[in-house]
C-alpha positions, 0 to 999 in steps of 0.5 A, spaced: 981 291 207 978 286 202 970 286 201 970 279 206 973 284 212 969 289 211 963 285 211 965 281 217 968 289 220 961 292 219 957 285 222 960 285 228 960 292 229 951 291 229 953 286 236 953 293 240 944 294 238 944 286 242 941 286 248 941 280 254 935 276 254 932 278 248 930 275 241 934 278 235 932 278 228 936 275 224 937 276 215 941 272 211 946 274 206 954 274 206 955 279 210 950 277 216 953 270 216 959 273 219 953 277 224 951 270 226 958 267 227 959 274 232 953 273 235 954 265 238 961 269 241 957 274 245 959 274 253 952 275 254 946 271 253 940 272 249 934 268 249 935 266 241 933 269 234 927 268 229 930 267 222 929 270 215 931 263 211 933 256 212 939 258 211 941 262 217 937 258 221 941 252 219 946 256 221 945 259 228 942 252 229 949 248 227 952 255 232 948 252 238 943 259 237 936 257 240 932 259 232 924 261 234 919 261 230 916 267 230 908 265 231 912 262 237 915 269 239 909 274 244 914 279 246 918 285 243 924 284 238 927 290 239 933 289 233 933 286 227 940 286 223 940 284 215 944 286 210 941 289 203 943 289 195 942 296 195 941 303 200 939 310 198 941 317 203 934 316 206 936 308 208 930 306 203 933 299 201 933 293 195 933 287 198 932 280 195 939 278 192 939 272 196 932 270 195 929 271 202 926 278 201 919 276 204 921 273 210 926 278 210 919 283 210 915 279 214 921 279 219 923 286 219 915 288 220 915 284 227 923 288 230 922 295 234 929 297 229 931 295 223 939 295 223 943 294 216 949 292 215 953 293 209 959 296 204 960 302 202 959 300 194 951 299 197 950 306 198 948 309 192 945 316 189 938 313 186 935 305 187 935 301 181 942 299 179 942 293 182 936 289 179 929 289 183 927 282 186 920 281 186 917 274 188 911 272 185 907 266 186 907 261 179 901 262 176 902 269 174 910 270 172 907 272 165 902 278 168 907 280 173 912 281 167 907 284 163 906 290 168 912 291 170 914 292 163 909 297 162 912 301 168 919 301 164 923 295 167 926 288 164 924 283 168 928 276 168 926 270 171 930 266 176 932 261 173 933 255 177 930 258 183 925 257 188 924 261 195 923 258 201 916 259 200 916 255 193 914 261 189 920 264 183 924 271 183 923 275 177 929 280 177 927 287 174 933 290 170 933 298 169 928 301 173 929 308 175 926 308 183 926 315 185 920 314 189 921 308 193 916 308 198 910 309 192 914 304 188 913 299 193 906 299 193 905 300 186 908 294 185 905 290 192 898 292 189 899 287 182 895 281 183 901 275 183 906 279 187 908 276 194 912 282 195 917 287 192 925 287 194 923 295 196 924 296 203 921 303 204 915 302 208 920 297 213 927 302 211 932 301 215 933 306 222 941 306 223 946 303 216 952 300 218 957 302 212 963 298 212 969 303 209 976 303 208 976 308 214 972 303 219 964 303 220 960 308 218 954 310 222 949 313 217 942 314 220 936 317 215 936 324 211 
């Protein structure tokens, strides 16, 4: 199988976590679309989904998927499934590739479970060889750069790119991430941060892993 099938394989896998009569968390990314297009094929209702970006909800909305906005939403979102740039043996993830990392968090925070689907080329030993996405509001790309540097990283701007929320992406190459979860805080904490494209305070519960050999399930070591 070629990379599409077996990202398409691994999205549809995750439609077995949706349940009748509930809203589901919806990412963003290649591998999500097809989840999406699976999603609207569903032979059960749902009520609809909350989304983490422009671009999926113009997509669900284009298949006919009811998109809520999450201040709307006073129930329990019992799945959220996106994709991740990265994935570590504990499920600690980098996300951002897209752009989306904020709302991405914000959206995974609101979802009983977190299910990530992705290709065996995004499990690695250690996070860090895919650049860490950080957004940043404006104003302060040039402070966030210079702590970013003091913690060994090369940060790198987006060029060309702005995030739903009009901030920029500053891209941090060669940065060895051996402690996610205190490396996200470290770097939430820099005044300017929105947020870092670690996922380990919101890991992923369940990974999907598409491999030439099917679907892996792979839950947290």
């Amino acid at each position: 199988m070629d990379q599409n099938q077996l990202k398409k394989e691994t999205a549809l896998a995750a439609l077995e976590y949706i349940k009748p009569n509930t809203i589901v968390g919806v990412g963003t990314g290649s591998t999500v679309n097809f989840f999406i297009d699976g999603l609207a094929e569903l032979d059960f209702e749902i009520k609809g989904a909350v989304s983490s970006s422009e671009a999926s909800t113009q997509r669900m909305q284009d298949l006919g998927i009811k998109v809520f906005d999450l201040n709307e939403v006073n129930e329990t979102i019992p799945v959220y499934v996106d994709g991740a740039d990265e994935s570590d043996a504990g499920l600690n993830l980098i996300k951002g590739g897209g752009g989306a990392l904020t709302r991405e968090k914000i959206v995974a925070a609101c979802c009983d479970q977190f299910v990530c689907i992705a290709d065996e080329s995004k499990l690695v030993d250690t996070l860090g060889k895919f650049p860490l996405p950080i957004e940043v509001i404006p104003m302060a790309q040039a402070l966030v750069a210079r702590k970013l540097e003091a913690m060994g990283g090369q940060p790198k701007l987006r060029e060309g790119f702005t995030t739903d929320n009009g901030n920029i992406i500053l891209d941090i190459h060669d940065l060895q991430i051996t402690n996610p979860l205190e490396m996200e805080k470290e770097i939430n904490d820099i005044a300017g941060v929105v947020t870092t494209g670690i996922f380990a305070i919101n890991a992923a519960d369940i990974l999907l892993l598409g491999t030439q050999k099917g679907v892996k399930k792979i839950l947290p070591a």
